[in-house]
C-alpha positions in Angstrom: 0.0 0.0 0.0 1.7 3.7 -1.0 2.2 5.9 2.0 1.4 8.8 0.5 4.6 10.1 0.8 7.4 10.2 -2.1 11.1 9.4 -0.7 13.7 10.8 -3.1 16.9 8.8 -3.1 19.6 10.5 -2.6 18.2 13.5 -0.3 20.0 13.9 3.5 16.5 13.3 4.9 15.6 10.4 3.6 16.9 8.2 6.6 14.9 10.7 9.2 11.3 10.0 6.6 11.6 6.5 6.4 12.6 6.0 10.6 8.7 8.7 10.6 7.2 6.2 8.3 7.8 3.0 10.1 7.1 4.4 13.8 4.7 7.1 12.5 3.3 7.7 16.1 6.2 8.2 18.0 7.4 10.6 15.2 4.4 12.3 15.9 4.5 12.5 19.6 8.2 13.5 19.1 6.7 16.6 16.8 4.6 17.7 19.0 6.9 18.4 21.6 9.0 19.9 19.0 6.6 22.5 18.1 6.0 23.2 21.7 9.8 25.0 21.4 8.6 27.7 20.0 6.4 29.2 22.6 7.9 31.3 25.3 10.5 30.6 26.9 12.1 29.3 24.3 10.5 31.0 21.3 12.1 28.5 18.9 9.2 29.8 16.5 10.9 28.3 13.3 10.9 24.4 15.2 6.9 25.4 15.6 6.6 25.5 11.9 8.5 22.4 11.0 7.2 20.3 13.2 3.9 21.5 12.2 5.1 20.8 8.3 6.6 17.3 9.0 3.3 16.5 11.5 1.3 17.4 8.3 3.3 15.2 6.2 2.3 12.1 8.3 -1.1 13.0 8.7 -1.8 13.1 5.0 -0.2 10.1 4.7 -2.3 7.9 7.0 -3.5 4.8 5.3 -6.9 5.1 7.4 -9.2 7.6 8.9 -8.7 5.8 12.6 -4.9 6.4 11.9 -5.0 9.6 11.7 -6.7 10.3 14.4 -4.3 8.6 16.1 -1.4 10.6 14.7 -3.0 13.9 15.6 -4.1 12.8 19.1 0.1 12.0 19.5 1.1 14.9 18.4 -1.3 16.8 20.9 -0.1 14.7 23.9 3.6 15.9 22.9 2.6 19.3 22.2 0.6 19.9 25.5 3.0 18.1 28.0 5.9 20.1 26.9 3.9 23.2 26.8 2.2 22.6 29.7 5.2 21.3 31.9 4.5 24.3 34.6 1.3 22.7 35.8 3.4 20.4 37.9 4.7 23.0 40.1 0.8 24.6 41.1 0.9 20.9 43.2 4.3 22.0 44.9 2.1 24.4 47.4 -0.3 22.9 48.3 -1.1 20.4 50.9 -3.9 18.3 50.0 -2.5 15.9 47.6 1.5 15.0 47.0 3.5 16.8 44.6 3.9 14.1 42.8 0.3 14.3 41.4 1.3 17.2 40.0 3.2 15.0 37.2 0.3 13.0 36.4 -1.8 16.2 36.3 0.3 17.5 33.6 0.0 14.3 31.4 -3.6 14.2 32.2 -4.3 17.7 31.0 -2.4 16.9 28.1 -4.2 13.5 27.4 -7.5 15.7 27.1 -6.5 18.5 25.1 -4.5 16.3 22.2 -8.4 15.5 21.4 -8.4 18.9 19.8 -5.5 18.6 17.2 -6.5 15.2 16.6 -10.0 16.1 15.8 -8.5 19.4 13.1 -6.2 15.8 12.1 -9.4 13.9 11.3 -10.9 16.7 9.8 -7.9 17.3 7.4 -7.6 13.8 6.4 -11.1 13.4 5.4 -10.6 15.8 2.7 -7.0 15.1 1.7 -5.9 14.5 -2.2 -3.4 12.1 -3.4 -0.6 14.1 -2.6 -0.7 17.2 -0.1 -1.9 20.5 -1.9 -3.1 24.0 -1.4 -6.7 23.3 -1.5 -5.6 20.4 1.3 -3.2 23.0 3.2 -5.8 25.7 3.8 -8.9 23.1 4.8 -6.1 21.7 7.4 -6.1 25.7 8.8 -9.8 26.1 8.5 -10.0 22.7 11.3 -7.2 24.6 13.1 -9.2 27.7 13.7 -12.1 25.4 14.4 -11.0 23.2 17.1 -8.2 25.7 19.2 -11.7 28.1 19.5 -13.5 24.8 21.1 -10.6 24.2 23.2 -10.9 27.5 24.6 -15.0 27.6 25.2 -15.7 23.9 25.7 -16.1 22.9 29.9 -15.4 26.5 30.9 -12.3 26.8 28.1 -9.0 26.3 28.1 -7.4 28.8 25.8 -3.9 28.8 27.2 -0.6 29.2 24.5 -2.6 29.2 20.8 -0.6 28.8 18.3 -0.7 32.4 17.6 1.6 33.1 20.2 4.8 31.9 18.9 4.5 34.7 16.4 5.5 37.6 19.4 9.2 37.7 18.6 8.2 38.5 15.4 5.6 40.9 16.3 4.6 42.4 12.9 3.1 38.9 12.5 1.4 39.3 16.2 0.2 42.5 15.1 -2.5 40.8 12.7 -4.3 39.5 15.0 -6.1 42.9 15.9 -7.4 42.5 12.2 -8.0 38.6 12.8 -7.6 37.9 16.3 -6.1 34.9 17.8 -7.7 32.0 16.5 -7.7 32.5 13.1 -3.8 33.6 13.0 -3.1 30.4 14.6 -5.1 28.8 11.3 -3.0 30.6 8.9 0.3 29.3 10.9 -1.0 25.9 10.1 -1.2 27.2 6.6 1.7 28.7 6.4 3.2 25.4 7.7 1.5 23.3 5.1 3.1 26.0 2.5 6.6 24.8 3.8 5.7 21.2 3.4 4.9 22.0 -0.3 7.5 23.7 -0.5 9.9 21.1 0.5 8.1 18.7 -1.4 8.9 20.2 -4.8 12.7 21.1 -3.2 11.9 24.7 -2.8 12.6 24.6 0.8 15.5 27.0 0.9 13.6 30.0 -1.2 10.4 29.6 0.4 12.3 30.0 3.9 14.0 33.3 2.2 10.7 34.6 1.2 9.0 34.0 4.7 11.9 35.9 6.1 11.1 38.9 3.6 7.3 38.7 4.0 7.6 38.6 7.9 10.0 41.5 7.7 7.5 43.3 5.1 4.6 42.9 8.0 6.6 44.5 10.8 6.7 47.7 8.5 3.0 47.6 7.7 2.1 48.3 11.7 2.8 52.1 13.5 3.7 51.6 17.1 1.6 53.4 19.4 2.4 56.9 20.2 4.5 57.4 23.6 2.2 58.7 26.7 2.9 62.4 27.2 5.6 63.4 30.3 2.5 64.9 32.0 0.5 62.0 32.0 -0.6 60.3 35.1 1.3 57.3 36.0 1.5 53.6 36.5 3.7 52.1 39.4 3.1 47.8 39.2 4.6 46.7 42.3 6.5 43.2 42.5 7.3 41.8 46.3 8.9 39.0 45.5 7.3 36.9 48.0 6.2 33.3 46.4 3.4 30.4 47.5 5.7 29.1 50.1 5.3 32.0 52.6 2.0 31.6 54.2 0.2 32.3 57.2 -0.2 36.0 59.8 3.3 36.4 59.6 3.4 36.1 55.6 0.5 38.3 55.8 2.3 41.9 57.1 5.2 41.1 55.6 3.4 40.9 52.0 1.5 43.8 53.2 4.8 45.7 54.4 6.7 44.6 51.2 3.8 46.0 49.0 3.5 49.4 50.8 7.0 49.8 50.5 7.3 49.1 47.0 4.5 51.4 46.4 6.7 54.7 46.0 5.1 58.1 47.2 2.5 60.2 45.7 3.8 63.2 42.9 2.5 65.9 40.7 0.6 63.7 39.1 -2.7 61.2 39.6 -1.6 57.1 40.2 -2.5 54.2 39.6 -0.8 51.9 42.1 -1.2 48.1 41.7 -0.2 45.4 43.3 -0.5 41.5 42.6 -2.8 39.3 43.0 -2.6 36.3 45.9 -0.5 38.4 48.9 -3.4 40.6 50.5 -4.9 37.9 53.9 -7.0 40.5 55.1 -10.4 41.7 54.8 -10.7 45.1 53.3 -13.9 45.6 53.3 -16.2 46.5 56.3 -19.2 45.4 57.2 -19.2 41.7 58.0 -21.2 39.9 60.6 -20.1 41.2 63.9 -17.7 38.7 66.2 -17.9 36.6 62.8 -14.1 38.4 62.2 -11.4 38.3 64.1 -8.1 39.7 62.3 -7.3 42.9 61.4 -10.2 45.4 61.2 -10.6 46.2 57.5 -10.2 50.1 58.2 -7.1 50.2 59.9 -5.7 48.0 57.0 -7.1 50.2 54.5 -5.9 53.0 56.4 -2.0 51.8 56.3 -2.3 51.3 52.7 -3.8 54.9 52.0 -0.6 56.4 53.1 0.6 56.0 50.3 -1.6 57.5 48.0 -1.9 61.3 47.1 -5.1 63.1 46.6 -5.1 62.0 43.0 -4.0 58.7 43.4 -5.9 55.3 43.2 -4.5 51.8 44.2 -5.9 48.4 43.0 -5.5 45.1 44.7 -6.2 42.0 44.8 -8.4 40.4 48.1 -10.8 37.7 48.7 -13.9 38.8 49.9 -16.9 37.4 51.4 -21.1 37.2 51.0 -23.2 36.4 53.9 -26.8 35.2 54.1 -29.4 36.9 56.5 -28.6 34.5 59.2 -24.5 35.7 59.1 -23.8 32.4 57.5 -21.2 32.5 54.2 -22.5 31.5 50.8 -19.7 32.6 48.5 -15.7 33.7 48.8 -15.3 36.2 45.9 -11.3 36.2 44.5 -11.8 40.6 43.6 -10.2 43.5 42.8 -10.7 46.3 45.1 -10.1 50.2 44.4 -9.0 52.3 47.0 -8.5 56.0 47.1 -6.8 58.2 49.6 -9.2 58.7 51.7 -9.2 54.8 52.6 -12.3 54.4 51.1 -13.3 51.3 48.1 -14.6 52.6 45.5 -15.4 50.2 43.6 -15.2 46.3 43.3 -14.4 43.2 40.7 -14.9 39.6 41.1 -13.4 37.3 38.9 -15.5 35.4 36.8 -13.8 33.0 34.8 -12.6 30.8 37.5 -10.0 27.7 37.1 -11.6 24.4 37.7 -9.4 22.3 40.1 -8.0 25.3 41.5 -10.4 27.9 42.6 -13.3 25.4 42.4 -13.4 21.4 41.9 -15.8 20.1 39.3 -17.6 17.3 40.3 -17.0 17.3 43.9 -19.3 14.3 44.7 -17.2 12.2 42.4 -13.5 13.8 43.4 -13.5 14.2 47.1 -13.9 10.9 47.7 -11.0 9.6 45.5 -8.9 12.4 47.4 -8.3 15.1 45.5 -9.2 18.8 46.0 -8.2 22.6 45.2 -4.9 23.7 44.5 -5.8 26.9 45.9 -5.7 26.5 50.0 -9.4 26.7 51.8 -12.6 24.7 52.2 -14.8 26.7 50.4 -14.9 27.3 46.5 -14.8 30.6 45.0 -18.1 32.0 43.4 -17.9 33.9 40.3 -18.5 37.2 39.1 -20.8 38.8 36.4 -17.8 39.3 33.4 -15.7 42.0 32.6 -16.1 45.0 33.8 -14.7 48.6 34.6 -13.2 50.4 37.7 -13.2 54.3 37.5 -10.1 55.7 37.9 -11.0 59.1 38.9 -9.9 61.8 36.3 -8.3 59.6 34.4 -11.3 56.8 33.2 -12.1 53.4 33.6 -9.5 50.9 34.1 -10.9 47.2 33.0 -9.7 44.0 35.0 -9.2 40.2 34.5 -7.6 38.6 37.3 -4.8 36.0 36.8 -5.6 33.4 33.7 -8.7 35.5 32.8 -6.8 37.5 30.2 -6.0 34.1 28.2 -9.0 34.4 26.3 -9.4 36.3 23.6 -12.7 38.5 23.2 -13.9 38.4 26.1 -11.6 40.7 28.4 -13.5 44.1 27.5 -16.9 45.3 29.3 -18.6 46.0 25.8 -20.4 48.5 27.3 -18.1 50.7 28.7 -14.6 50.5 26.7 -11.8 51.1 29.2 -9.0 53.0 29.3 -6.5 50.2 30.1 -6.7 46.7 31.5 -5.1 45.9 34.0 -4.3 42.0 35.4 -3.2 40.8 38.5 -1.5 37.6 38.7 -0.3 34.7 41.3 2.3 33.3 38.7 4.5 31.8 41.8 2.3 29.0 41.2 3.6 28.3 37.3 7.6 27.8 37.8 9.4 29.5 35.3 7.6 28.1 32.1 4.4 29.3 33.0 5.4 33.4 33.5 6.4 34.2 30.3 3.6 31.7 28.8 1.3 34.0 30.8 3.2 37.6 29.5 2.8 36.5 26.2 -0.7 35.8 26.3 -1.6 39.2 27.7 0.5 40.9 24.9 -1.8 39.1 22.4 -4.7 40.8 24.1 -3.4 44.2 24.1 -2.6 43.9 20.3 -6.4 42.3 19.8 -7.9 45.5 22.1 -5.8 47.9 21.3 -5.4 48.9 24.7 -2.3 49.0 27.2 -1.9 45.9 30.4 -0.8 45.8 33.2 0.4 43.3 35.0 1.4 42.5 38.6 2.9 39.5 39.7 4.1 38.7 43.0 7.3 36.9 41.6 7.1 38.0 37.9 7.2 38.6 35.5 5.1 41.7 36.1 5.2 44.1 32.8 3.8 47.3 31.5 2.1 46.5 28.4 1.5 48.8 25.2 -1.5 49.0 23.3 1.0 47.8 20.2 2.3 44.5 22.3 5.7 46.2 22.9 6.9 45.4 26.4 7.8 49.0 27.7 8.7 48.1 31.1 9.0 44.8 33.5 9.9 43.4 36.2 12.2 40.6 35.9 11.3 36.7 36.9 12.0 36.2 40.8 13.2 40.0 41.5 11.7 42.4 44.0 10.8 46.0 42.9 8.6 48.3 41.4 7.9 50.2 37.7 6.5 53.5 37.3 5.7 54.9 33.6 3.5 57.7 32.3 -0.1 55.7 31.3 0.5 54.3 27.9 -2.3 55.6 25.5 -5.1 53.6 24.3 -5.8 53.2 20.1 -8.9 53.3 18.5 -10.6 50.1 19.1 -9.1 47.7 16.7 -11.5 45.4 14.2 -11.2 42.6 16.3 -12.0 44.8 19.1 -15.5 45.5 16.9 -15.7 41.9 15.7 -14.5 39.7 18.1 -14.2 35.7 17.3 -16.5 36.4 14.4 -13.4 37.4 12.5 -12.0 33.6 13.2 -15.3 32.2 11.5 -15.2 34.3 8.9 -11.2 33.3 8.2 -12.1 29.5 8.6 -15.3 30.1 5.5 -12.8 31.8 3.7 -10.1 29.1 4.0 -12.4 26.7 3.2 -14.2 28.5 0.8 -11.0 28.9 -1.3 -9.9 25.8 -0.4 -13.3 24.4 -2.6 -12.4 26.3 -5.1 -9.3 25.3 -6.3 -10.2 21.8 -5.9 -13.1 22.3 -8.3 -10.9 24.3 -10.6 -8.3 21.5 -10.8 -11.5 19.2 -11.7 
């Protein structure tokens, strides 16, 4: 039976396609952690393409349907374990369950999502030709945008590192996804891939990897940075303690709180906006709870310390649980929020993260898990309740100031209140639980959104990487990985709302039926 694949003798690869052929699921295993290299922190982007190529290759050449299905869900289980390898160190803080669950966890997760490449696999293979074409290449893409948009909405999503991503060294590339978004640039990578794979068919390897090179460095021209913030604007200070998961308790509690007011700098000649991470603030901030129910710090005097470093002008954001109460003083939720403080002590005004992570801020299933032993990764009896969706905080003077709270900003269209377009976004973070993979992963990720939005981020960490985002992607300051210390910049200015700021994840459909759509066409011409 033909492979589907031709093997020129004499070419210095024919040894590495017949070893693919004969163990064509290993290979593909093997290729899927080889495209995970080009995510951050390695940004190996070009390994991201060829694996994607040579994956392609092996998929087309699948003597069955259930073979390629096969192929696909290898590569995904390769892909996602390398990628996800930080996922192990969330189990290194917590005291539930053994760290060495956390190994398993990562395989786990990694069994589950292969589904999704396997299923764009299947897809492609239905519709392949005798040999790979365009028409072939660009139905593969359309199945790509399909399936990484159900990875991120199906049981509550999970949209971390698209493919898109990889494109952020070469950020003119990054930069079309605020006229595509996400999704559908991570399709066109997969096209792009496939082009290689014709290209090396036909032994025009070498000039097709020269004309990339000139078309990537043709799109970073296309794109005007965002104009600098004016020396009179008011000003962002992201604070960064340095203080990971394995300090907990009181005593961890002032000194976070001590680090962070430290940190915080002192008021100038212009407005503020102070923020600090999320995960370090153990007290209560607001007032108003059950009386005797509370016994720590009164929420005023905490409030009180904090203000002290704020001017008239200034506002400070921070993360803090909070807590909801039933008429007979009994608790019926534990909010993870974002609270706004102004000089004066006072909140004025409140967030509560809505997109919450199953298995660490709540545990699916609990009937069915608790009694095999597992729980939160997150420390406390109680699950967190989730908010209403994005939304707004005024910053007075200066406008609103949008927020998604730790992995919240890893999906793309839905970080902006619709209603009320803000200023900036900014996004608090606990990546201490992600060991060093998982920060950068994260950065990443948020600079996607700010090029989708068209709006500046900012993010605090309490171990890094915490960064000062423009509304370009350009990282204009940060805070280094494991460092203590603080950044202060004039507020970066917002751009007009971007088409995929307009359209949202319609754009990805609309790329998928055109790929398609094209990809008919040629096959009907060649009829």
């Amino acid at each position: 039976m033909s492979s589907g694949v031709t093997i020129r003798n004499g070419s210095v690869f024919t040894p590495i396609r017949r070893l693919a052929l004969r163990f064509p699921a290993f290979s593909c295993l093997l290729l899927g952690a080889v495209a995970a290299c080009g995510f951050a922190p390695l940004s190996w982007w070009p390994l991201t393409l060829a694996g994607l190529a040579a994956w392609m290759a092996l998929i087309h050449a699948a003597p069955t349907f259930r073979a390629a299905l096969w192929r696909g869900w290898m590569f995904g289980v390769g892909h996602f374990t390398v990628n996800n390898n930080w996922f192990q160190h969330a189990f290194d803080f917590q005291d539930a369950m053994p760290p060495v669950f956390g190994y398993f966890a990562a395989v786990a997760l990694a069994l589950y999502l292969a589904v999704y490449p396997m299923t764009a696999a299947g897809i492609a293979w239905r519709f392949r030709g005798r040999a790979p074409d365009a028409a072939w290449t660009l139905l593969f893409g359309a199945a790509w945008i399909a399936t990484e948009y159900l990875r991120a909405v199906l049981f509550t999503g999970y949209a971390w590192d698209p493919l898109a991503a990889i494109w952020l060294p070469v950020i003119g590339v990054a930069r079309l996804t605020a006229f595509v978004g996400t999704y559908a640039l991570s399709g066109l990578t997969v096209v792009a891939s496939g082009a290689l794979l014709l290209a090396a068919r036909r032994r025009w390897a070498m000039p097709a990897i020269v004309a990339a090179g000139v078309a990537l460095a043709a799109l970073s021209a296309l794109w005007t940075d965002a104009p600098p913030a004016p020396v009179d604007a008011p000003r962002i200070r992201v604070v960064q303690p340095n203080i990971g998961n394995e300090e907990r308790g009181e005593q961890a509690g002032e000194r976070s709180l001590a680090e962070l007011i430290r940190l915080s700098g002192r008021p100038g000649r212009v407005p503020r906006l102070v923020v600090w991470p999320e995960g370090l603030i153990y007290d209560l901030l607001e007032s108003g709870y059950p009386r005797g129910w509370y016994a720590g710090r009164p929420a005023e005097w905490v409030r009180a310390r904090i203000a002290r470093v704020l001017g008239p002008g200034d506002t400070l954001m921070t993360n803090a649980p909070t807590l909801s109460f039933d008429r007979r003083g009994e608790i019926v939720g534990v909010g993870n929020s974002v609270l706004a403080i102004d000089s004066t002590a006072r909140i004025t005004g409140r967030y509560d993260k809505a997109h919450l992570v199953p298995y660490g801020e709540y545990l699916p299933m609990p009937w069915l898990l608790k009694p095999l032993g597992l729980a939160r990764l997150v420390p406390g009896g109680m699950d967190f309740t989730s908010g209403p969706g994005p939304r707004a905080l005024a910053w007075p003077g200066v406008g609103p100031v949008g927020i998604q709270v730790c992995y919240e900003i890893i999906f793309s269209g839905e970080v902006v209140d619709e209603a009320r377009r803000p200023r900036l976004l900014f996004n608090p973070s606990n990546d201490a639980w992600f060991g060093r993979w998982g920060p950068p992963q994260h950065l990443a990720q948020a600079r996607l959104r700010a090029i989708e939005e068209g709006l500046p981020i900012v993010r605090a960490t309490p171990t890094g990487i915490s960064a000062i985002i423009a509304a370009d992607g350009r990282l204009l300051a940060t805070v280094p990985h494991e460092t203590a210390g603080a950044i202060e910049l004039p507020l970066p200015p917002a751009m007009p709302p971007t088409l995929f700021a307009r359209a949202g994840n319609w754009l990805a459909a609309i790329v998928a039926l055109a790929l398609a759509t094209l990809a008919i066409a040629i096959r009907r011409r060649a009829r």
